[in-house]
BADRENBA-341093 format. One line per field, with one value per atom (N, C-alpha, C, O): residue number from 1; atom name; x, y, z. Coordinates in Angstrom, 2 decimals. Layout:
N
seq: NUM  ...
atom: CA  ...
u: X  ...
v: Y  ...
w: Z  ...
***
This chain:
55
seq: 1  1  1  1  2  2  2  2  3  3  3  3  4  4  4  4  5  5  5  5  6  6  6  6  7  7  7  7  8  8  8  8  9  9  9  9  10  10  10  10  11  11  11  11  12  12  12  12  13  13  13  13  14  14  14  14  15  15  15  15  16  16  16  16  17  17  17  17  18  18  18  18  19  19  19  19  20  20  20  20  21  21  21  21  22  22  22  22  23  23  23  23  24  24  24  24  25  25  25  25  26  26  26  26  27  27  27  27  28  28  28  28  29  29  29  29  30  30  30  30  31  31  31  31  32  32  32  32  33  33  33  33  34  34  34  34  35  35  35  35  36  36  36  36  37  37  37  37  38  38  38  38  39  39  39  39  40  40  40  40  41  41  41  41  42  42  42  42  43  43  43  43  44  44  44  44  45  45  45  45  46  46  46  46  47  47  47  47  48  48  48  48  49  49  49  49  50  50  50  50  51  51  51  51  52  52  52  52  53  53  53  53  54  54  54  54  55  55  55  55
atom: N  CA  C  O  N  CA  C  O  N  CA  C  O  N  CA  C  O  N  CA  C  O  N  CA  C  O  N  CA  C  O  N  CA  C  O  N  CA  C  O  N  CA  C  O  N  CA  C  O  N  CA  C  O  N  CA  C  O  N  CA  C  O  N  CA  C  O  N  CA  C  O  N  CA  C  O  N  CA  C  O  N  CA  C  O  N  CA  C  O  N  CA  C  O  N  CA  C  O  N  CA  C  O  N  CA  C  O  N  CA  C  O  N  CA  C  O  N  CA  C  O  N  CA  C  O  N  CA  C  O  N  CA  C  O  N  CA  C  O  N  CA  C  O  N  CA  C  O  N  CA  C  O  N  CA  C  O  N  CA  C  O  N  CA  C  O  N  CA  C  O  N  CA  C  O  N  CA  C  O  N  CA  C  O  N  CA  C  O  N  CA  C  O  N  CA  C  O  N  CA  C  O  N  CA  C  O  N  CA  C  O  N  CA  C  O  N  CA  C  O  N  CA  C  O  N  CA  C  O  N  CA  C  O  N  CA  C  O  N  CA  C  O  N  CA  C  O
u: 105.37  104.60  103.67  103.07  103.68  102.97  101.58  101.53  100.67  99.90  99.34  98.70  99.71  100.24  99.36  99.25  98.79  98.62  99.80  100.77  99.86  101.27  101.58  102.81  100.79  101.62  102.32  103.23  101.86  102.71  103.48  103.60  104.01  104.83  105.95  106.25  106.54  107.95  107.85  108.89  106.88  106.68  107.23  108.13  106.05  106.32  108.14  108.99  108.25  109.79  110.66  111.52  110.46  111.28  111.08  111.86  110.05  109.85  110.11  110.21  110.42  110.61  112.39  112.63  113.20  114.38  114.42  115.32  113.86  114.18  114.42  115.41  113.05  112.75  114.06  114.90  113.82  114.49  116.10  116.88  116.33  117.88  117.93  119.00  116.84  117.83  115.95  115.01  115.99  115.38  114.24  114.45  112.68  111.98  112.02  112.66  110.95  110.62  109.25  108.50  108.81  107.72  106.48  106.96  105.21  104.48  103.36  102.97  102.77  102.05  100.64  100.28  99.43  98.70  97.91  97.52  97.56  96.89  97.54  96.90  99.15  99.87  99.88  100.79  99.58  100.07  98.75  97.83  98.48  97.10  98.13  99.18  97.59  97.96  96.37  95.24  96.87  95.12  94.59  93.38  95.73  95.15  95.51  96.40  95.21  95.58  94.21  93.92  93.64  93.16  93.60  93.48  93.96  94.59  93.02  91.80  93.91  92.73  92.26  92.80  91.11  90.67  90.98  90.27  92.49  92.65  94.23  94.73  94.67  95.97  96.01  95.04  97.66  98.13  98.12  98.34  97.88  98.54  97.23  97.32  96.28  95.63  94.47  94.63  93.07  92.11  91.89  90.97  93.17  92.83  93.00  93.51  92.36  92.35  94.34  95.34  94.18  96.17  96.18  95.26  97.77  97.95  99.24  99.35  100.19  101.39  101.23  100.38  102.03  102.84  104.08  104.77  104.49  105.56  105.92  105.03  107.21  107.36  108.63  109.25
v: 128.07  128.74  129.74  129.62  130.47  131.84  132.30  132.07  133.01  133.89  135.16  135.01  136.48  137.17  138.46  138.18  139.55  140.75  141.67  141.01  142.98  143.74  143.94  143.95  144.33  145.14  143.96  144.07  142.69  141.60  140.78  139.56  141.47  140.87  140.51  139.37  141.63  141.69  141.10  140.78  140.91  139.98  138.50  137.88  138.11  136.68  136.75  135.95  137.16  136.78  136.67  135.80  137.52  137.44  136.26  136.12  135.60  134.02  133.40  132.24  133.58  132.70  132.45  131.37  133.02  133.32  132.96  132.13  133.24  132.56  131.31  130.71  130.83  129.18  128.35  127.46  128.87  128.27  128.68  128.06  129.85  130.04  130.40  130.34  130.76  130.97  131.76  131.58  132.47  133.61  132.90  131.91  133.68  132.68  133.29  134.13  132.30  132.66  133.27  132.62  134.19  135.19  135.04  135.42  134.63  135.00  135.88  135.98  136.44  136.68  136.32  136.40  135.87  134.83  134.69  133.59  136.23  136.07  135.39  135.00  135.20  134.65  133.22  132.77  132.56  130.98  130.31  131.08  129.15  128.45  126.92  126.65  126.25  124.80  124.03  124.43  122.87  121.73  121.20  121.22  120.66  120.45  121.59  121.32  122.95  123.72  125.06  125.29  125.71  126.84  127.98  127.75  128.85  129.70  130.32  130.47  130.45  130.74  132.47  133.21  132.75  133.93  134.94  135.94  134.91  136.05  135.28  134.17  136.99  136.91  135.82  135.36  135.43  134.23  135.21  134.79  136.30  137.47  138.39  139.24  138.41  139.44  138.85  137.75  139.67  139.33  139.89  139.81  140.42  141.21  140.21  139.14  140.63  139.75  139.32  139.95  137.99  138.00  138.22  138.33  138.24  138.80  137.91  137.39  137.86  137.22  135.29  134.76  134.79  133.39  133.83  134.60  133.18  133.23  131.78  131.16  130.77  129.79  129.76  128.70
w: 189.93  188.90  189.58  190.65  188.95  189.56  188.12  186.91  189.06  187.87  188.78  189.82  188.17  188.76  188.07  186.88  188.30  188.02  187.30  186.93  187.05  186.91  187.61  187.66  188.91  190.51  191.03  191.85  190.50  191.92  190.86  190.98  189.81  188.78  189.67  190.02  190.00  190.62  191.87  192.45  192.32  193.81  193.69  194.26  192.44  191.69  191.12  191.53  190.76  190.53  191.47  191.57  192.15  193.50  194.74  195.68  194.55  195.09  194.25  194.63  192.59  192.00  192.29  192.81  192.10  192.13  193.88  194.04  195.00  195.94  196.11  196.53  195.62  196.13  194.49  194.65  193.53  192.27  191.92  191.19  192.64  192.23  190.65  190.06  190.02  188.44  188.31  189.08  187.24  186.80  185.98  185.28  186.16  185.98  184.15  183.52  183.84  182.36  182.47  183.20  182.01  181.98  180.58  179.51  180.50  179.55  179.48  180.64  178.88  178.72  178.67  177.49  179.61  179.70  178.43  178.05  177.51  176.48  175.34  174.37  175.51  174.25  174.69  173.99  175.17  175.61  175.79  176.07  175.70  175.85  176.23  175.65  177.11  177.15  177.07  177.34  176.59  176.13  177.64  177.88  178.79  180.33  180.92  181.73  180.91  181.94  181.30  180.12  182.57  182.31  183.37  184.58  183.03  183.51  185.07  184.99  186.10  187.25  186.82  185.99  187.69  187.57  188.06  187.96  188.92  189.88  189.83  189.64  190.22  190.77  191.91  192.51  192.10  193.19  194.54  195.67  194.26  195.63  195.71  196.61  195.13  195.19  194.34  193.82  194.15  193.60  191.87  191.05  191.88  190.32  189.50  189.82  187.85  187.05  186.84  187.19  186.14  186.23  184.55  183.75  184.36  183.19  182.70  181.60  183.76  183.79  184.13  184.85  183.55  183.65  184.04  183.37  185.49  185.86  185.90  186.49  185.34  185.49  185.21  185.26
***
């Protein structure tokens, strides 16, 4: 699982598809909420705010 900026969108997929073999599923962080999970404050690769769910 990744959370990702736009510039390191395509980064995140491309470890996703390494390590997983099959194509990840992509959200949108403002469309999705889970009840135990809060989304972190920064990209996995970088310090920008994230935008993406890569899973």
């Amino acid at each position: 699982m990744y959370v990702v900026c736009e510039k390191h969108l395509e980064d995140a997929i491309e470890e996703f598809v390494d390590v997983y073999e099959q194509p990840p599923d992509i959200y949108m962080l403002d469309d999705v909420s889970f009840t135990d999970w809060l989304a972190p404050h920064k990209c996995d690769f970088c310090d920008d705010i994230p935008k993406y769910l890569v899973v």
